[in-house]
N, C-alpha and C positions, 0 to 999 in steps of 0.2 A: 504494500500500500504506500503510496506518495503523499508527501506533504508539499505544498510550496509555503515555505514561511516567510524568504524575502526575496525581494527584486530591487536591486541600485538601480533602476532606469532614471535617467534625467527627464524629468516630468517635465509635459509641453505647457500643464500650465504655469510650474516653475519660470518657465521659461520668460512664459507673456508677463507672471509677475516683476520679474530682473530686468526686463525690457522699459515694463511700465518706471520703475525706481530710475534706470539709469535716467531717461528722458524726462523726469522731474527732475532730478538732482544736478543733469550737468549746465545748466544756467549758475550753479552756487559755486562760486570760484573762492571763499574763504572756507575752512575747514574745521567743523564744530567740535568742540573736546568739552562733554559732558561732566559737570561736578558730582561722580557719584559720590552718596556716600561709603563710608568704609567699616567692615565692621571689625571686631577685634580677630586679628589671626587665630587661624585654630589649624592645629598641627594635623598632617595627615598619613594616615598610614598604609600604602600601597602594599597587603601582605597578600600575595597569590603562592602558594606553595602547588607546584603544578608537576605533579608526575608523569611523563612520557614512555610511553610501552613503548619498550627495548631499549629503556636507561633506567639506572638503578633509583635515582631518585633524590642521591645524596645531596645534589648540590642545590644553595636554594637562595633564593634573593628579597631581603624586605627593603623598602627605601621609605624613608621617612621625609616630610619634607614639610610645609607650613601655607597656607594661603595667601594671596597679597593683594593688592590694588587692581583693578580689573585692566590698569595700562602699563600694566608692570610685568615686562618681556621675560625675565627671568622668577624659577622658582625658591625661594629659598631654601636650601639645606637643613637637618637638621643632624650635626653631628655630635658625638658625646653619647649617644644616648644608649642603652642594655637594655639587649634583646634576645631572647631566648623562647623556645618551644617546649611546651612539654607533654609527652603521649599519657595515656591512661594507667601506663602502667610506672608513671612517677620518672621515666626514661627524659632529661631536660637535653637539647640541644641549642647550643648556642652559637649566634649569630655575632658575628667579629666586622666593624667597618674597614670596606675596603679603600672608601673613595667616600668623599663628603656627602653623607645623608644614606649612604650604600651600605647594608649590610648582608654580608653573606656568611653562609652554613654550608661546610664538607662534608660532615659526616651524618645527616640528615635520613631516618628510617620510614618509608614511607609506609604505612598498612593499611588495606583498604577496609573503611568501615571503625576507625579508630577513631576516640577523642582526641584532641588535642588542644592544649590549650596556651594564648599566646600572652609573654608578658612585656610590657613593653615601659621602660623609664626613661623619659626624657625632659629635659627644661623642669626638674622640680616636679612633673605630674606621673602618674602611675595609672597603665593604660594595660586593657584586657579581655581577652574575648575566647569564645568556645566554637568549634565548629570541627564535622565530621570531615573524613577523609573519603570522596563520592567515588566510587567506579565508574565507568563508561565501558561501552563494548566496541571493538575496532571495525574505525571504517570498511565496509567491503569491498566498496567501488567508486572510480569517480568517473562520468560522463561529462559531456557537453550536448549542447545542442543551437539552434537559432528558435528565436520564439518573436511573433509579430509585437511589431510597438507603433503605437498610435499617431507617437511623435517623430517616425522619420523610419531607418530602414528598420530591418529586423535587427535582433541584438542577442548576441552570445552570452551562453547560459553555462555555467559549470553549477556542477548537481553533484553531492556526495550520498553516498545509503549507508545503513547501517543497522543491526537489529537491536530491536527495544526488547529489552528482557519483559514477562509476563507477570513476572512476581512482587510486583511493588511497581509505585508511581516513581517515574523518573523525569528530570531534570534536566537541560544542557545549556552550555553555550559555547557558538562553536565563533572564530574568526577567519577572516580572509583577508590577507596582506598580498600585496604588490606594490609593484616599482612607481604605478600611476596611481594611489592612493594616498592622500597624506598622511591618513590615519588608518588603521585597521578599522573592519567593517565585521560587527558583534550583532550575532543574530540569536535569540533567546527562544527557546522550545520547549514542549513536555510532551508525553505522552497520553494525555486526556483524552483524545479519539483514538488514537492510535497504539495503544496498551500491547505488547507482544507481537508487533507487525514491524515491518521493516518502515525505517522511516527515511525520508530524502528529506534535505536542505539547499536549498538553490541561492546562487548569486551571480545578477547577469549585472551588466555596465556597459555603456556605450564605446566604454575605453580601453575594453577587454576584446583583445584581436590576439589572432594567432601570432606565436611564438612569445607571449608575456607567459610568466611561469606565476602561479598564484600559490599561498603557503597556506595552507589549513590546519585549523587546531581547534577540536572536536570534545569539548569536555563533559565531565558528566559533574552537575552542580548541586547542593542542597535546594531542597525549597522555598529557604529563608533566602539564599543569595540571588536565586530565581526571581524570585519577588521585589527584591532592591535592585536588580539588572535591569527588570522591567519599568522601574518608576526610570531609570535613570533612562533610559535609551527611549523611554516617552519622553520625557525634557527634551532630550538632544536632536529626537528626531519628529516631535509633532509638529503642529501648527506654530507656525512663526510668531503669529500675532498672538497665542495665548500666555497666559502667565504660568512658568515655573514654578513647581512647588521652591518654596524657600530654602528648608534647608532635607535633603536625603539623607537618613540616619543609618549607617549602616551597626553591625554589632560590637564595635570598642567601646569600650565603655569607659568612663575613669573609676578610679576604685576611691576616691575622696570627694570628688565634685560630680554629680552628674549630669550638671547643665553643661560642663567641661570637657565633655566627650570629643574622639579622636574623628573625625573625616576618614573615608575610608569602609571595606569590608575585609576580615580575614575569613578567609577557605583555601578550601584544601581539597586538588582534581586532580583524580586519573583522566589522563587524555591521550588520544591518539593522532598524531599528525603525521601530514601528508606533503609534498613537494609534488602540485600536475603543472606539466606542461602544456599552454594551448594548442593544438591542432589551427 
């Protein structure tokens, strides 16, 4: 059974909107810089502990970094600060900086279906979270194909499958990078219709032509991170003109202040990726 979950197509009405803006705005020859306001920094904890089928697992990367002014090109760092993992079974792993705000872990045990729980000190605060270790099942196939587009010719489609196990509700999220993206492009799924059947994920682009090679990574995620994927990839990718929630709370928490809470999610994925080449 087939899913289509996402399509990158450059929407024609995108298009007449971008149209409509430039030919308002290019009469305005002075260049407007908004007084936002600011609010107080709050530190952020990028922890993806990602295991790839047919690497052990060991090595692992948190980066710490801080929020700033919405014209402010650079991130800030956060270095100093001790961080470590620890499994169910009282097993701590710690994470050593390599590079300002960077920290990494060698000997890192990954088990699927484990607690783990993350502790994190930095700038005076004490930050911490709980989150399982998800399995995924390995991709089986990747295709392509041409699929009609309204807004111009037809457009190239790369399709991965894969089977959904039958014994419990699962979770993923999968990415697809290339050299004409600026960003990785995160597509969020479950198996709510599709329980025990083989599922596909699609990502076509106008700017995907034979011989770009596309990287995929296929995870399988908790429900709790499902859930905070999906608010966040609704901000980033709804309606332009509607308001963002405020602030997306993932699960760090502080252990003294709780209005003080970290930005950020920690989880922990088995995932399976792949290197295709266009046709």
């Amino acid at each position: 059974m087939q899913r289509v979950i996402k399509y990158n197509f450059k929407s024609s009405v995108l298009a007449l909107f971008s149209g409509l803006f430039v030919l308002f705005f290019s009469s305005c020859e002075d260049t407007v810089k908004l007084d936002l306001n600011e609010g107080t920094p709050k530190i952020v904890i990028d922890a993806e502990l990602i295991w790839k089928k047919g690497t052990t697992g060991s090595e692992q990367t948190i980066r710490i970094s801080k929020t700033t002014s919405y014209y402010n090109a650079d991130t800030p760092k956060v270095s100093g600060a001790q961080v470590r993992v620890e499994n169910s079974n009282g097993t701590s792993f710690i994470f050593n900086e390599s590079a300002p705000g960077v920290y990494v872990c060698t000997n890192f045990v990954p088990v699927v279906d484990m607690d783990y729980v993350l502790h994190v000190q930095a700038e005076g605060q004490s930050f911490t979270a709980v989150e399982k270790l998800t399995s995924v099942t390995p991709i089986n196939k990747v295709e392509q194909k041409y699929v009609p587009d309204i807004s111009g010719p037809d457009v190239l489609v790369v399709q991965i499958y894969f089977n959904d196990p039958a014994d419990k509700s699962n979770y993923y999220l999968t990415d697809f990078k290339s050299d004409f993206l600026k960003f990785p492009l995160y597509v969020n799924s479950d198996d709510e219709l599709l329980n025990g059947n083989e599922i596909s994920i699609q990502f076509g682009d106008t700017d995907l032509k034979p011989g770009k090679t596309i990287g995929i990574v296929n995870r399988g995620i908790s429900k709790n991170f499902f859930n905070y994927m999906k608010l966040i990839l609704e901000a980033s990718q709804g309606n332009p003109f509607s308001v963002p929630p405020g602030n997306i709370r993932g699960n760090i928490v502080n252990t003294k202040n709780a209005d003080s809470y970290a930005m950020g999610y920690f989880r922990l994925c088995e995932a399976d990726a792949v290197s295709y080449l266009v046709k």
